[in-house]
C-alpha positions as CSV (number, residue, x, y, z in Angstrom):
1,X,11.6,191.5,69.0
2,X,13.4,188.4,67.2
3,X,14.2,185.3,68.9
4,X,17.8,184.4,69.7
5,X,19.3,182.5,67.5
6,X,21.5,181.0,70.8
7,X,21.6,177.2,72.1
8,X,18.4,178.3,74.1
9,X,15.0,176.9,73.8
10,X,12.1,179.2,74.4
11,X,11.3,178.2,77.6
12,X,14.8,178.5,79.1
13,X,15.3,181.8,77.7
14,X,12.0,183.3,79.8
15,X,13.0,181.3,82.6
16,X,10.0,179.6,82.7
17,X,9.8,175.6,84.0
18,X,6.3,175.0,82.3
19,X,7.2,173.2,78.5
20,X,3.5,174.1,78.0
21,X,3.6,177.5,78.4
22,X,5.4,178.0,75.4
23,X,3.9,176.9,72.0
24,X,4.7,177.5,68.1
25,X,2.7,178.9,65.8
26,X,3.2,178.5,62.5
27,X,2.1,180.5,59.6
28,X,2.3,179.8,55.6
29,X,1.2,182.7,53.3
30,X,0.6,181.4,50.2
31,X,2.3,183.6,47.4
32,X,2.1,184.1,44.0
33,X,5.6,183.1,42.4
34,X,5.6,185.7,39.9
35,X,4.7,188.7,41.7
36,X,7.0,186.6,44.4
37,X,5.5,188.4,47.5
38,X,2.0,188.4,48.4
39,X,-0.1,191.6,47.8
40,X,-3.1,190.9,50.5
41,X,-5.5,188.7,51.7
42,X,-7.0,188.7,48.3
43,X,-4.1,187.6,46.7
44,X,-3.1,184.6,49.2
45,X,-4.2,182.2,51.3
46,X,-2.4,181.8,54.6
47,X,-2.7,178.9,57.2
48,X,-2.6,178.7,60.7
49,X,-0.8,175.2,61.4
50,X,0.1,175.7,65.0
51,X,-1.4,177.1,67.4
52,X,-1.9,177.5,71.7
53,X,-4.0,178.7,74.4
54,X,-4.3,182.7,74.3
55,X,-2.7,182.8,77.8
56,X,0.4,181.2,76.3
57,X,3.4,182.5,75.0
58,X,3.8,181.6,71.8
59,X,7.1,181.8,69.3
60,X,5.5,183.0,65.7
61,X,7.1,182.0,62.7
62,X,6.1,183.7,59.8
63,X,7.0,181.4,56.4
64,X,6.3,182.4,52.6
65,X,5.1,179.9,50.5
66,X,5.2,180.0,46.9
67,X,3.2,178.3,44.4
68,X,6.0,175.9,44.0
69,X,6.7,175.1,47.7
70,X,9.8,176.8,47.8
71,X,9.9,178.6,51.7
72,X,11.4,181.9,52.4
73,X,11.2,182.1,56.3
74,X,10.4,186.0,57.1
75,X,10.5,186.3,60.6
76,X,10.7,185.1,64.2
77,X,9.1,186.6,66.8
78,X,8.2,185.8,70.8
79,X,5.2,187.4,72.2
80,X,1.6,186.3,74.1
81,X,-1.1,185.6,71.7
82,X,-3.3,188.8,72.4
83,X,-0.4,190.9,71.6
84,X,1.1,189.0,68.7
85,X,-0.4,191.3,66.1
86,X,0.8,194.3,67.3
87,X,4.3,192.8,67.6
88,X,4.1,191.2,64.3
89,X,2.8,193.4,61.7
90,X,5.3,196.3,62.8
91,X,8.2,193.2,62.5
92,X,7.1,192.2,59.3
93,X,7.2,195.5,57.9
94,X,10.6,195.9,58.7
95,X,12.3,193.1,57.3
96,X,9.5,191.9,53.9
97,X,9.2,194.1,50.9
98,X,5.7,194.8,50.4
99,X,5.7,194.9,53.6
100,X,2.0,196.1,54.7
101,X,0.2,194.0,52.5
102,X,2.3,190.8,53.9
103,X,1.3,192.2,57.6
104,X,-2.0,192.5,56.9
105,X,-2.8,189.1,55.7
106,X,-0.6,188.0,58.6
107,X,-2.4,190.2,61.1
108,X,-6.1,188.9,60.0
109,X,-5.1,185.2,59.8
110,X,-3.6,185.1,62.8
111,X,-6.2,184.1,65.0
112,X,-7.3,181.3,63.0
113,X,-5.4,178.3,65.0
114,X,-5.6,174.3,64.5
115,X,-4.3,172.8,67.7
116,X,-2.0,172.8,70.0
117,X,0.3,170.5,68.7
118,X,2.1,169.8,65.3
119,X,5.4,167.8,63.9
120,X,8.2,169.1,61.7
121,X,9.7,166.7,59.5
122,X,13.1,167.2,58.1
123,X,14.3,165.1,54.9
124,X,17.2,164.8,52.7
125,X,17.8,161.7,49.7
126,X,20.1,158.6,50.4
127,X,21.6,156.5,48.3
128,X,21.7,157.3,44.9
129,X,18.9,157.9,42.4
130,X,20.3,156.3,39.3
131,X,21.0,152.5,38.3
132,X,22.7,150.0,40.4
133,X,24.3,147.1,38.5
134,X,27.2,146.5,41.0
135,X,29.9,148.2,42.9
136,X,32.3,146.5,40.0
137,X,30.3,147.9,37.0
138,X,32.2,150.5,35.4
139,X,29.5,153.0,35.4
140,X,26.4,151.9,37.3
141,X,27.9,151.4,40.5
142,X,27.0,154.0,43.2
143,X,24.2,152.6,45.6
144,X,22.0,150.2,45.5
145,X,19.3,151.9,47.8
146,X,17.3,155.1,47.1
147,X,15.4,156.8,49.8
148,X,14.5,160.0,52.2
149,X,15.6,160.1,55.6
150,X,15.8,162.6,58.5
151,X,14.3,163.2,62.0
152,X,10.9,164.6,63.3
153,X,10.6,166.5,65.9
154,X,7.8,168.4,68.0
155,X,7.2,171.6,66.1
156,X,7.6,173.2,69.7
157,X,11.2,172.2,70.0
158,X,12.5,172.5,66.7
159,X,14.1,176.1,66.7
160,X,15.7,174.9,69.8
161,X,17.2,171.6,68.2
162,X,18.1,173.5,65.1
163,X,20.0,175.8,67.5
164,X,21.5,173.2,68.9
165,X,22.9,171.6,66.0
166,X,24.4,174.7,64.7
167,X,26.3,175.0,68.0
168,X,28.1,171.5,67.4
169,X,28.7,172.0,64.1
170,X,30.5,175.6,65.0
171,X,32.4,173.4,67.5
172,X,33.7,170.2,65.4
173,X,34.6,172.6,61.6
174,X,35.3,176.0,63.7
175,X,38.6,176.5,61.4
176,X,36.7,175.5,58.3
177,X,34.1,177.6,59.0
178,X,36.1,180.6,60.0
179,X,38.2,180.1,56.5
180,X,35.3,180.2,54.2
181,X,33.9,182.5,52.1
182,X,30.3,182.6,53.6
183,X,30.8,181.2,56.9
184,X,26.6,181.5,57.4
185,X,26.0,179.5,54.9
186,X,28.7,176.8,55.2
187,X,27.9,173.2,56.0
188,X,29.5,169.8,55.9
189,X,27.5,167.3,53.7
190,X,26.6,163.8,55.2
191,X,28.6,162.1,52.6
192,X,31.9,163.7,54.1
193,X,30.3,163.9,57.8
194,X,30.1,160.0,57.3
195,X,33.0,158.9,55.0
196,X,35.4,156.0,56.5
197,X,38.1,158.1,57.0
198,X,36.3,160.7,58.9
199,X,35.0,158.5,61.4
200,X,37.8,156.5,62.4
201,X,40.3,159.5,62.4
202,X,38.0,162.0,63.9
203,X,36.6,160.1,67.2
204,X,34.6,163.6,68.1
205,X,32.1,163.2,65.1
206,X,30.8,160.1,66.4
207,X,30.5,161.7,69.8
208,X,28.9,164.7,68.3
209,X,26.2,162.8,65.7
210,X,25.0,160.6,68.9
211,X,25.1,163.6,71.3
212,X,22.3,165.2,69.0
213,X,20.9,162.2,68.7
214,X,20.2,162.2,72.2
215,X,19.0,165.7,72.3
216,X,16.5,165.0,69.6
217,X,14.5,161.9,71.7
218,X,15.0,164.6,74.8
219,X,12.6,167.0,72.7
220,X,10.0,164.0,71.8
221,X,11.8,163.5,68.3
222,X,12.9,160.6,66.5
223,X,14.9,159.5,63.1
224,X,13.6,158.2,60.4
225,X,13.9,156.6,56.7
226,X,12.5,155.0,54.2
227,X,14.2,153.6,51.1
228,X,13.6,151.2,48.3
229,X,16.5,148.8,47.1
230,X,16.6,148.9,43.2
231,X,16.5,146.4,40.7
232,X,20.2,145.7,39.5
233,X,20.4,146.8,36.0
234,X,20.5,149.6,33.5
235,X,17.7,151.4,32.9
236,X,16.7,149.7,29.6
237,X,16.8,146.7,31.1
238,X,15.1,147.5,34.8
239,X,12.6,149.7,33.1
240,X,13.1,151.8,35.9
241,X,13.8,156.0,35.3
242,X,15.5,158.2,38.5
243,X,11.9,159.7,38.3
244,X,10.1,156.6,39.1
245,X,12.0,155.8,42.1
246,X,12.0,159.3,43.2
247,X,7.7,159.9,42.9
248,X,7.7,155.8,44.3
249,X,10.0,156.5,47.8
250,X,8.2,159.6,48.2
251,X,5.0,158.8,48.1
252,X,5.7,156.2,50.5
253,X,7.3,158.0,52.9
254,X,4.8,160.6,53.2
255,X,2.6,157.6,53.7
256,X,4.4,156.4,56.6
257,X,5.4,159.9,58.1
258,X,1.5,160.4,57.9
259,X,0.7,157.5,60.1
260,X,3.4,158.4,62.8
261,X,1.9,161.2,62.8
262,X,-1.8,159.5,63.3
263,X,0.2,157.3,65.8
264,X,1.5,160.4,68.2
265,X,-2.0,162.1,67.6
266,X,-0.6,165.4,66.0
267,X,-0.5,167.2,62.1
268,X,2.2,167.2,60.6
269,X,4.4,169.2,57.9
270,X,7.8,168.4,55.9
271,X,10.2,169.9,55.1
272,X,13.1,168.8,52.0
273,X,16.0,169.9,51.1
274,X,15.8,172.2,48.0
275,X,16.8,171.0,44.7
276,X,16.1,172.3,41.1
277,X,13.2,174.3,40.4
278,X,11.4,172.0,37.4
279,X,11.8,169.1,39.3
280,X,10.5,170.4,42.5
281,X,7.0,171.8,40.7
282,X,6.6,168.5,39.1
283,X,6.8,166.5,42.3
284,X,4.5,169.1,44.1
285,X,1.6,168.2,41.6
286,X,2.2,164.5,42.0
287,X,2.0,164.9,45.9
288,X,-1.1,167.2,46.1
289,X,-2.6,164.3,44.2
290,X,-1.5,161.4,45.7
291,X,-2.2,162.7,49.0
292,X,-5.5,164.2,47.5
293,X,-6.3,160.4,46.4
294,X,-4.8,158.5,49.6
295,X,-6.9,160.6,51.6
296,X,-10.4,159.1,50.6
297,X,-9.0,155.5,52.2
298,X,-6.5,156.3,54.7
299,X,-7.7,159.0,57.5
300,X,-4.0,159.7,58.9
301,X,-3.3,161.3,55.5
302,X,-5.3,164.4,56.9
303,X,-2.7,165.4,59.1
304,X,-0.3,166.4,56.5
305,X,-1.2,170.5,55.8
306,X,1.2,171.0,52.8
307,X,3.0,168.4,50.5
308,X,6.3,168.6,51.1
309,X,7.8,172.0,51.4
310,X,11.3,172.9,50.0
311,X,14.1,175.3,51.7
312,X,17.7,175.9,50.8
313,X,20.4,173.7,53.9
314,X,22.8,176.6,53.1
315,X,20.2,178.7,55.1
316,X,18.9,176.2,57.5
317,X,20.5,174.6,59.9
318,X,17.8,171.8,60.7
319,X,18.0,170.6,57.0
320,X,21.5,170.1,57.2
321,X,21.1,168.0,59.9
322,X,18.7,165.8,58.1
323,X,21.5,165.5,55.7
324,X,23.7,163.9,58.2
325,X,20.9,161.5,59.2
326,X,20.9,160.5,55.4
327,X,24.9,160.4,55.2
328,X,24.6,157.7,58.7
329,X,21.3,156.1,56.4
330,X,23.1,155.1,53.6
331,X,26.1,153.8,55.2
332,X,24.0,151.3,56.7
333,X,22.2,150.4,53.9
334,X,25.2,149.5,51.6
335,X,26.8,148.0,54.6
336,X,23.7,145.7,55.1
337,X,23.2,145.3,51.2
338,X,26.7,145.1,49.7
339,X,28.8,141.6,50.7
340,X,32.1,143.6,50.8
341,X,31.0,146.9,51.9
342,X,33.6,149.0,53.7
343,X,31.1,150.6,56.1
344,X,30.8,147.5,58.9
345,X,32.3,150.8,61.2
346,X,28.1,151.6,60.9
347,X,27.6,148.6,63.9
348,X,30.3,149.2,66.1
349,X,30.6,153.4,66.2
350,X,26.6,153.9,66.1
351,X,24.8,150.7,67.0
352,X,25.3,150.6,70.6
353,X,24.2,154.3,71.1
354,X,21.5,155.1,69.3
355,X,19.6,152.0,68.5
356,X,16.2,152.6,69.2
357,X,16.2,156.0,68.0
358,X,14.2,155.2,64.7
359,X,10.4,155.5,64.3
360,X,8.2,152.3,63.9
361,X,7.5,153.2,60.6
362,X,11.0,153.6,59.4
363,X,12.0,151.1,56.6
364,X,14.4,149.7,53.7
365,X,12.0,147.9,51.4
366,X,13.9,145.0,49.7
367,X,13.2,143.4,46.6
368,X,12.8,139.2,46.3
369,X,13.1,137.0,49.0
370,X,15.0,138.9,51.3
371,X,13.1,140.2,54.5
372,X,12.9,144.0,54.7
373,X,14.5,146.3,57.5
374,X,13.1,147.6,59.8
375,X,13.8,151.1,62.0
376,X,17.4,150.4,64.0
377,X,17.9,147.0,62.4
378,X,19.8,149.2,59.9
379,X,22.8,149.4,61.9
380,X,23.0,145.5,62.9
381,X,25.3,143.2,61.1
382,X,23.4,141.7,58.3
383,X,24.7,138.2,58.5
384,X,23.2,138.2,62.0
385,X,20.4,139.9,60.7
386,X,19.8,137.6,57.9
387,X,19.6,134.5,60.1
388,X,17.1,136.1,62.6
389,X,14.7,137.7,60.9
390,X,11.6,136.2,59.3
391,X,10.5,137.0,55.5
392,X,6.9,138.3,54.8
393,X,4.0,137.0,56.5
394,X,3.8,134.6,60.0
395,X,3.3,131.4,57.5
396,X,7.0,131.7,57.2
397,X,7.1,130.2,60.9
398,X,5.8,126.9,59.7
399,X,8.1,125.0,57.4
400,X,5.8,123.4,55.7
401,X,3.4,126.7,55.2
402,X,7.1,128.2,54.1
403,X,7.7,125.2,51.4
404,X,4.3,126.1,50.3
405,X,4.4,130.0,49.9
406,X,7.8,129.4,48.3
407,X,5.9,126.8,45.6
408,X,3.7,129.7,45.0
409,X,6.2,131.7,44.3
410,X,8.0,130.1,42.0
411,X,5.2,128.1,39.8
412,X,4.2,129.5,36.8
413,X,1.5,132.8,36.6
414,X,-1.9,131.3,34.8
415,X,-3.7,134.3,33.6
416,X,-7.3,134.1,32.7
């Protein structure tokens, strides 16, 4: 009994009117990546990470986990609670090889719930990982921001966004689609999505992006980001590697997607974009322990089951569209960064309709005196932006506190 894969949440599909009848539970079987499937409930560890009343019906998704966060979804299935297990260990068996010892753990786990509520978060990179010396330099010259962005969304409504998104995508690229090789698995990336020419001779993209931006705050989601700008310069002379600014804006994204998370009074989990296996087991280990370490000051970082969890866009639709939220994202951070960037299009095509669809917590952290940005202030013009906006702390209201701070600034360090 799978769920449709139609434009169709839940809810509408029973015909039901009651949102809260329907709920989404979650599970992750922890595997072991060389046997690759998991061989009972000795040999994993599987989580419960969303859960409902028993009188609910509830959509059952059924994920594999390995050891390196890498997911395999396994199946999708809508049933009530007190008959989940019958419907899930026969579905299981059908579609996982070894299947009975996967259905098993499934089938004595599943009981085990955490609440009746959880967030999905879906992330992509922006901007560019390497050096930034200038958009002149000969080599170094590709973005001056690096970052993850994306949306969250109630874990409740997710398949039915995701659905949604696939539908408009089917809609704007139906030729390309139809032409390629592996129409399942073929997606536009948000560099294209967002280039110049794209937008200004393709007036239905725009339409489309802020159309499913408006779906998402309909289901209770909301986009976000949060990038760093990088110190102009090589490497050798910044001191700065791609790995530093990756394990830096990650860490403090999860920070911040953890306290929206404390803010709407839900867990959370996220899931990336999929990118090479050695680089993907060495971030894991630094997140377990900087969550592991965050967690003994900051509460909110409880709400986070997993580190980040990482699943191929070619086989999921609500990655990709996390990818377009990142092509949009770093459009408007070169356009509020760069003097004579070519993306001022970022203000008029997207400002007016979905400002106010970032979370609190989103944000471009910018180096020196400039003030950081702030959720939609992305897409404002930066000149106005610049002469509004207030650097740092509320001393900068005062002129003389600002003279002051700025003195500070400035004057010599005196080290003991």
């Amino acid at each position: 009994m799978r769920l449709p894969s139609k434009g169709v949440s839940p809810v509408e599909q029973k015909g039901s009117r009651d949102i809260q009848s329907v709920g989404l539970m979650m599970i992750w079987v922890r595997a072991s990546v060389n046997e690759r499937w998991p061989v009972g409930c000795d040999g994993c560890e599987a989580h419960i990470a969303h859960g409902c009343q028993s009188s609910s019906r509830v959509v059952l998704t059924v994920l594999l986990v390995y050891e390196d966060n890498f997911v395999n979804p396994v199946c999708f299935i809508h049933a009530t609670l007190p008959t989940i297990i019958s419907v899930a260990v026969p579905e299981i068996m059908d579609c996982a090889p070894l299947r009975r010892a996967h259905a098993m753990c499934v089938g004595s786990c599943v009981n085990r719930t955490m609440g009746s509520f959880m967030l999905i978060a879906y992330l992509d990179e922006f901007g560019h990982v390497g050096p930034f010396v200038s958009r002149d330099h000969a080599r170094h010259n590709s973005h001056p921001v690096f970052g993850y962005a994306g949306y969250i969304i109630p874990a409740k409504n997710a398949r039915y966004f995701g659905a949604e998104f696939l539908r408009v995508k089917r809609t704007l690229f139906r030729t390309e689609i139809e032409e390629a090789k592996n129409p399942a698995q073929w997606e536009r990336k948000g560099a294209e999505y967002f280039s110049t020419g794209s937008i200004t001779k393709r007036p239905e993209q725009v339409r489309a992006f802020t159309g499913l931006v408006t779906k998402l705050l309909a289901n209770g989601g909301n986009l976000f980001y949060y990038g760093d700008e990088k110190l102009r310069g090589t490497v050798k002379e910044t001191r700065k590697t791609s790995e530093d600014y990756t394990v830096d804006a990650l860490r403090e994204t999860i920070n911040r997607i953890c306290r929206h998370a404390e803010r709407k009074g839900e867990e959370v989990v996220i899931f990336m974009d999929d990118f090479t296996e050695k680089s993907r087991r060495e971030l894991v280990v630094q997140m377990y322990g900087h969550i592991y370490e965050r967690t003994k000051s900051y509460d909110e970082m409880r709400l986070i089951v997993e580190p980040p969890l990482h699943i191929d866009s070619k086989v999921n639709s609500s990655v990709q569209f996390a990818d377009w939220v990142c092509g949009l994202v770093g459009r408007a951070a070169d356009y509020q960064l760069i003097a004579d960037s070519t993306f001022s299009w970022v203000e008029e095509k997207f400002a007016p309709k979905i400002t106010g669809s970032f979370t609190y917590e989103s944000k471009i952290r910018m180096l020196g005196k400039e003030p950081d940005i702030h959720n939609s202030e992305i897409l404002k013009d930066p000149r106005i932006l610049n002469g509004t906006r207030q650097v740092g702390s509320i001393g900068n209201l005062n002129p003389q506190l600002a003279a002051f701070y700025e003195k500070l600034r400035t004057s010599p360090k005196v080290t003991a």
